[in-house]
N, C-alpha and C positions, 0 to 999 in steps of 0.2 A: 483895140484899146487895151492898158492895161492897170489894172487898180490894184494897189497897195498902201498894206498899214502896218506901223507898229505902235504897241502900247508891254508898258511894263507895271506892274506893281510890288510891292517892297509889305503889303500887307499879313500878318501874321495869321490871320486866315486863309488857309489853303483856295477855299470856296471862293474867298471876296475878293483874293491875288488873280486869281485864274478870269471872275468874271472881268473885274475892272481892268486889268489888261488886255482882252480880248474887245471888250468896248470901245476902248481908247482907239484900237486899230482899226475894226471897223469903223468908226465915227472917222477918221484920219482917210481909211482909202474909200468913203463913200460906199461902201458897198448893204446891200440887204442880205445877198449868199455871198459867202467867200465859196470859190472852188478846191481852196487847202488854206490848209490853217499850219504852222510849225508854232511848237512850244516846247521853251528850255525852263528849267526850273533846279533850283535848290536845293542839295541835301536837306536843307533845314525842312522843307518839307515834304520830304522823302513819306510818311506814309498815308500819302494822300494824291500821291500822283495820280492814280484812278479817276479818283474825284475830280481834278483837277483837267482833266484831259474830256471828260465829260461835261463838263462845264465851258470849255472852252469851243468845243462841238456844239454844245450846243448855240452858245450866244453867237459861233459864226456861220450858223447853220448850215454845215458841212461834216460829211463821216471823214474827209480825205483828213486828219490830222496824225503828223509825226513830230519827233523829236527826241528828246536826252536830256536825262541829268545831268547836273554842272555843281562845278564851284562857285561857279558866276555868271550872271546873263549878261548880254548887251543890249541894247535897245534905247530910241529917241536920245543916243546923244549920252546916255549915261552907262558905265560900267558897274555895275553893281558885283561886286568878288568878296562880302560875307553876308553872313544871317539871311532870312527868308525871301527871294525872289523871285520875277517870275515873268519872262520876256515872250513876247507871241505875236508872230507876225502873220499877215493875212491877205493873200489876193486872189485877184479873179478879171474879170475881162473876156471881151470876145476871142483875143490872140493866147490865150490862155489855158491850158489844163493845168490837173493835179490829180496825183496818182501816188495813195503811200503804197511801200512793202514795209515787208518783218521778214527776219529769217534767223531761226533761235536754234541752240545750240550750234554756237559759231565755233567754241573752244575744238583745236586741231583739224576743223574741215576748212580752211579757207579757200580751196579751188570748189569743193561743191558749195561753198555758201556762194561762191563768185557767180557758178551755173545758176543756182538757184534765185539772185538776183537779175541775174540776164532775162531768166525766165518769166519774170516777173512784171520787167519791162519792156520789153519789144512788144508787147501787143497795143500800147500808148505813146510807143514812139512818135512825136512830130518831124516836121520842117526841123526845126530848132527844138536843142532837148540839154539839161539840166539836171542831173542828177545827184542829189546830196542825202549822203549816208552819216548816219551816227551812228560808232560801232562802238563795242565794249571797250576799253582800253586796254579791260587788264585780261580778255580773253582771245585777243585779234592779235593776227598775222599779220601785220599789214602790207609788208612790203610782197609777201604772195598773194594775199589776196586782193588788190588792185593790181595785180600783175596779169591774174588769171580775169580778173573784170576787165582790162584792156584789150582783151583778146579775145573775151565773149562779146563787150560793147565797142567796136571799134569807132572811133569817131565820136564817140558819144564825152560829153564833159563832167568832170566828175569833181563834186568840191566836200567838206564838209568837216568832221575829226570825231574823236574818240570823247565819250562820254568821260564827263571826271565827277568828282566828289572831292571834301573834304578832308578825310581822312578818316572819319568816325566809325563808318560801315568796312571800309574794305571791297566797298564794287558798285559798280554805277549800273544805271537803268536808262534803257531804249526805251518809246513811247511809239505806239501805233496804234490809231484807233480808240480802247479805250484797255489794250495792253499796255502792261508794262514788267520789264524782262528785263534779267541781266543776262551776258554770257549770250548776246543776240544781237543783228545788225538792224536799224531799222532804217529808214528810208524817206524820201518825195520824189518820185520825176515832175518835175514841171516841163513843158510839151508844147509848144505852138507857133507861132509866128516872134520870135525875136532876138534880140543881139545880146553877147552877153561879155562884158569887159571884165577881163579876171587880174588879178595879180596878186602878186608874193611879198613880203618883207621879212627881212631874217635879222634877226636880235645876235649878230653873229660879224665878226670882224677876222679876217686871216690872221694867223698869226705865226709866223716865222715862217723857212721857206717853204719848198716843197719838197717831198722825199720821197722814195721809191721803195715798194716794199722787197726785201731779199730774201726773207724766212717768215711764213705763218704756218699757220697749225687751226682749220675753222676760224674761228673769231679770236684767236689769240695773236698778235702782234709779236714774233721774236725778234726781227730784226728789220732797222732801217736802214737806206743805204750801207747794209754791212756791219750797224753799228746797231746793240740796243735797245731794243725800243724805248723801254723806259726810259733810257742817258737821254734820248730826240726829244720824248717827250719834257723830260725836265728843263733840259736848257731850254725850250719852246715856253712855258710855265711860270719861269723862273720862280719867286719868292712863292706862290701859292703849289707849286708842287711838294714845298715843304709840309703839307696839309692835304694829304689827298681827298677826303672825304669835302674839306669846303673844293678843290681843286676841280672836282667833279661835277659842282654847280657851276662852274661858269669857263671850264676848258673844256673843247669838243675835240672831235677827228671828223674833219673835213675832208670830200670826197669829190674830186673833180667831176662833173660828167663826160670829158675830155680823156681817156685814161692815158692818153700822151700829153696831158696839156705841161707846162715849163713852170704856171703859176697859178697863182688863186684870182681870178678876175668875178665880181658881182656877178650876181645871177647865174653862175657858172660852177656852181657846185654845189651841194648838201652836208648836211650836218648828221652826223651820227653819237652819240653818248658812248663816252668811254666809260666798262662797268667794272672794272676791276684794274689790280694792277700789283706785279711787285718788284722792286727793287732790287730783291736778294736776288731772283733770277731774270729780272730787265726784260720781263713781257709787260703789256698791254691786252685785257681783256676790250673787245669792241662791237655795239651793236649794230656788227658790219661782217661780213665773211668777204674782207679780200683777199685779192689773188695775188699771187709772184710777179713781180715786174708793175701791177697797178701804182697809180699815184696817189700820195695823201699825204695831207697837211694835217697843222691845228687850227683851231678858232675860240676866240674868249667873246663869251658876252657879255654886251658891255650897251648902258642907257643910250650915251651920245650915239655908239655906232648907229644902234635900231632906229632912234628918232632919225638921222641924215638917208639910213635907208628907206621908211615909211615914205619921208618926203619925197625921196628919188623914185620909188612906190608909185606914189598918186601924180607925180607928175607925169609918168609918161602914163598912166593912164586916162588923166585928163588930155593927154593930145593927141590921141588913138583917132581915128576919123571914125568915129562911133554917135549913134545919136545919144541927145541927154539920156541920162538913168532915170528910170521910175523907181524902185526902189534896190536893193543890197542885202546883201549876207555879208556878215562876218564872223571868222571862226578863230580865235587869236588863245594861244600858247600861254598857258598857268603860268609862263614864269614871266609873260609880261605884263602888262597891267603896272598900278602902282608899284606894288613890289620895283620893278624895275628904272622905273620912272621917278620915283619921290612926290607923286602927285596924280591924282585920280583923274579918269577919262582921258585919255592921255590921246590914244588914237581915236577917237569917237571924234576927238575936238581937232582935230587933223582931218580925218575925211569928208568934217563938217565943212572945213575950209576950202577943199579943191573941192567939194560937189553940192556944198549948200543944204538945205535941211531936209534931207532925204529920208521916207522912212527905212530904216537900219536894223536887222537884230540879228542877235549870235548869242557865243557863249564861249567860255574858256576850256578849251580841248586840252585833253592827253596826248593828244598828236592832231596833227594838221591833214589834210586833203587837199593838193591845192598844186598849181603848175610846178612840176619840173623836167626840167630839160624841156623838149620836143610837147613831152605827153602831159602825165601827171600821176602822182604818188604819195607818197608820205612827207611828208615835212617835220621837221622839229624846232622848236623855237621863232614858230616864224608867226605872222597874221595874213588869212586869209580871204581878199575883198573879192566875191561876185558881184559886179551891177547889172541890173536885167534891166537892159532899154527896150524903147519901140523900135522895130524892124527900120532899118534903112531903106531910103527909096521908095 
């Protein structure tokens, strides 16, 4: 069996945020002990995390609690993205474990932080295993260090993203236990008997054709098919290349997983941020190191694309031969939310739709965790659904 809950509170007491969402979830999954607790929370109340995690241990009467600072939490159906909140979710069951890690100073080790969370996990490994990391945003490697975790944890599923903030501090905070750290990854394995239905949605639309690269230099872009980078990327652009700094909100460099592929097909590629760029000499700065002869497109994002993508999302994960969900993670991309949409809860009230009133919580990541390709990796601009069902059969 498996029991889960979530509860959020919006209260300007750290203390009163923490217990009354913790309440709300236990009262929600039934439970007297949770086996782990996750809690996302608020810059706004950034110096009370301590308190806050302590409070929440306590009322679920569990040490296993992790989680992250955010801009914004998710939880029961609401997105909350400013001023003081405080999202926590809670389960437990016979099919069930929970097990946090920490692993602090992450800045430049991302292969030993990877060992060090391998480490950490294999001795709770289940049947079925779930692991979700909240990592520094602004001190993580990501794309080595889930590189070097796929090779320590093979088989093993990995979901989760990067702590964010609002801008006021300059650095976000992991939560384990009754730590709390920047510049550190922290952790849950959940462990036991069950299934677990994942998928991706990317706020993200192709945009012009595909190109070949002819000339790079590291992460510098000199030439496409022969020609410019910059010229590809402008005509690619069009009126908003005349602005690069707004251009850079909402044009990417798209990166097949296919490096032969002809086109941009869904689910069939990734998004990388273009960070620089100039004109006078027609490169491309990218937070990508391709290679000669690799493929790469653009991509604009854009409200409608994401809303048709979320949809096409949850549809084929509602028709997975999977049993129902007990409860969900989600981990969804700063830039979407309202901002994006013109109107709040945007995806809350979309998964509410294909899966009915499940308890739900996340937070809005610096980067994503979540399937790509084959495996799983980094994501950008995307939202990220785990649903943990009862085992099949």
């Amino acid at each position: 069996m498996l029991h889960a809950g979530a509860g959020y509170s919006i209260s300007n007491n750290p203390k009163v945020a923490a217990a009354e969402a913790t309440q709300e979830a236990m009262r929600q999954a039934g439970l007297h002990h949770a086996a782990g607790a996750l809690c996302f929370a608020s810059t706004a109340h950034g110096a009370a995390f301590g308190l806050m995690l302590r409070t929440v241990a306590a009322q679920a009467h569990t040490r296993e609690v992790a989680g992250c600072s955010s801009v914004g939490v998710i939880a029961a159906e609401r997105e909350i993205e400013s001023g003081p909140a405080v999202a926590v979710m809670v389960f437990g069951g016979s099919s069930l474990s929970a097990k946090r890690l920490f692993v602090p100073a992450l800045r430049g080790r991302a292969r030993a932080a990877a060992a060090e969370i391998a480490a950490a996990v294999r001795p709770s490994l289940g049947n079925s295993n779930l692991l979700c990391l909240f990592a520094d945003t602004y001190n993580t490697e990501p794309d080595a260090l889930l590189g070097a975790l796929g090779r320590e944890l093979p088989g093993v599923m990995v979901v989760g993203g990067g702590a964010s903030e609002d801008g006021s501090i300059g650095e976000t905070f992991q939560f384990c236990g009754d730590t709390v750290s920047s510049n550190a990854v922290a952790g849950m394995l959940l462990a036991g008997d069950f299934d677990v239905n994942l998928g991706a949605s990317l706020a993200c639309t192709p945009l012009g054709k595909i190109h070949r690269v002819t000339a790079v230099r590291d992460n510098i872009l000199i030439e496409l098919d022969g020609r410019r980078a910059f010229d590809v990327f402008a005509e690619a652009a069009g009126p908003l290349a005349e602005d690069f700094k707004r251009a850079m909100a909402f044009v990417f460099l798209a990166v097949p997983f296919d490096p032969a592929a002809e086109r941009m097909e869904r689910e069939c590629y990734m998004v990388r941020n273009i960070v620089g760029a100039s004109a006078e000499h027609g490169v491309l700065a990218v937070a990508h190191r391709p290679k000669i002869g690799d493929r790469v497109s653009f991509a604009l994002r854009n409200g409608e694309r994401s809303r048709d993508d979320l949809k096409a999302t949850l549809e084929e994960m509602n028709a997975r031969a999977a049993p129902p969900p007990v409860f969900g993670l989600y981990f969804d991309c700063v830039s979407r939310g309202a901002a994006l949409y013109n109107i709040p809860d945007h995806d809350s009230a979309y998964i509410a739709r294909y899966f009915g009133h499940l308890p739900i919580a996340g937070f809005f990541t610096g980067f994503e965790i979540g399937p790509l390709g084959a495996g799983y990796g980094m994501l950008q601009y995307s939202g990220v659904l785990a649903l943990i069902c009862g085992k099949a059969g």
